[in-house]
C-alpha positions in Angstrom: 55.6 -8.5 -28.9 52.8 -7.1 -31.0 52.4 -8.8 -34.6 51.3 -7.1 -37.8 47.7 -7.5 -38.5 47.1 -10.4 -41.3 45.1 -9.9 -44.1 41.6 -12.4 -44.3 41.9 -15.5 -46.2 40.1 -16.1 -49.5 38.0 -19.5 -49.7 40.0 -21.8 -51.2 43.4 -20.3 -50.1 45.5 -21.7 -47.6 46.5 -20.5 -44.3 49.6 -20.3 -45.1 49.5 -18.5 -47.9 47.7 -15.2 -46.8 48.7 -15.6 -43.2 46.2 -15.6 -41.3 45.0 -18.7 -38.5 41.9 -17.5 -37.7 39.4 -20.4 -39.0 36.6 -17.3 -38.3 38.1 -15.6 -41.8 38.5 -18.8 -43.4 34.4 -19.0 -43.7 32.4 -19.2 -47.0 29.3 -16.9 -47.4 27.2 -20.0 -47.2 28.9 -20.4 -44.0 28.8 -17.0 -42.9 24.8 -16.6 -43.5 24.2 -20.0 -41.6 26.7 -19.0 -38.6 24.4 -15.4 -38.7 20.9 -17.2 -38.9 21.8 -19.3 -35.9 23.3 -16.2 -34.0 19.6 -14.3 -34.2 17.6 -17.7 -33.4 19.9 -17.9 -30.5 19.1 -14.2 -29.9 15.4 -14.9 -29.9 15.4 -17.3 -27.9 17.1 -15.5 -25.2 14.6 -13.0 -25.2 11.3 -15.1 -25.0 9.0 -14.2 -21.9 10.1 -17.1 -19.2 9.0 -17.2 -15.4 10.8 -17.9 -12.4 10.5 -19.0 -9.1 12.8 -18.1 -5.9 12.2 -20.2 -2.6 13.7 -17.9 0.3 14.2 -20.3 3.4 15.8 -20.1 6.8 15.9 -19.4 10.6 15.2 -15.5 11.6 14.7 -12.4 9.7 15.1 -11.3 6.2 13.6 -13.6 3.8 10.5 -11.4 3.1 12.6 -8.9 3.1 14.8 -10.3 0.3 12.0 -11.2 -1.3 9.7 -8.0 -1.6 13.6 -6.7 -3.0 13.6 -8.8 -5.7 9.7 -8.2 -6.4 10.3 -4.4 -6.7 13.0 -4.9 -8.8 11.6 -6.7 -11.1 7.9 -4.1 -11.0 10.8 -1.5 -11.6 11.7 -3.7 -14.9 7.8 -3.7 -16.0 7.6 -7.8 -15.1 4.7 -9.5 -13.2 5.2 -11.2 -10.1 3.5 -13.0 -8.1 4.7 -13.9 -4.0 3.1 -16.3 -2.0 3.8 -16.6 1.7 3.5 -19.9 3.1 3.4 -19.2 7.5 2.2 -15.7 7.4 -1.7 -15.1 8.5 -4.1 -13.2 7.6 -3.4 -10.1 9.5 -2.9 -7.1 7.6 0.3 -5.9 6.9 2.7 -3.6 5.2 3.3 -5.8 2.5 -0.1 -6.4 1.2 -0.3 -2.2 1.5 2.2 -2.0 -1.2 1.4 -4.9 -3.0 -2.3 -3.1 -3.7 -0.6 -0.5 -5.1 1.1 -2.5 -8.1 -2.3 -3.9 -8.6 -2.5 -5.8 -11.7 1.3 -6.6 -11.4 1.8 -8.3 -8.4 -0.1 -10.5 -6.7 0.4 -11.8 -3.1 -1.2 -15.2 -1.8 -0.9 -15.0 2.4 -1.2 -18.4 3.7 -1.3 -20.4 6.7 -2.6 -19.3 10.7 0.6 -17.7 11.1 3.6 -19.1 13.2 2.7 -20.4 15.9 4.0 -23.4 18.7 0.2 -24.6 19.0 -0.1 -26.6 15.6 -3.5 -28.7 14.4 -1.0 -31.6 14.6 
């Protein structure tokens, strides 16, 4: 069962009086203008430039995959990203292909001899 809609409070009147429950419509300006400021710092906040790093890990196929996914996504979204790979060599691949042409927004760090059962340990 629907009620009516209740009328906003006035500072200083009761609940009660004018209806309504909502603490919300029960604010002072004062109140209002601080609960706004705080709103927008929150707001700014959310929007500051921050980085983040993804770790794909696991047995078989995919992770570079799901990786250069994400990295294109993000290129699509104007954002700079950086991949490094941690077992692949230096062999030229695909990947690097592409990554040359985002030049100046992606950068990708090849590491390591490549995977391999003959280790240096």
């Amino acid at each position: 069962m629907d009620s009516p809609p209740r009328e906003p409070c006035f500072v200083g009147e009761s609940s009660t009086s004018c209806g309504s429950h909502d603490p919300l419509q029960r604010r002072t300006p004062a109140q209002n203008a601080e609960a706004a400021a705080t709103h927008k710092r929150k707001q700014e906040r959310s929007q500051r430039e921050k980085g983040l790093i993804i770790i794909n890990t696991g047995l078989g196929k995919g992770k570079t995959t799901a990786a250069l996914g994400m990295a294109f996504r993000a290129l699509g979204h104007g954002m700079k990203v950086g991949m490094v790979q941690f077992i692949k060599g230096n062999l030229p691949t695909g990947e690097q292909a592409s990554v040359r042409m985002h030049s100046g927004r992606m950068d990708l760090h090849t590491l390591g001899e490549g995977f391999t059962w003959d280790t240096q340990d």
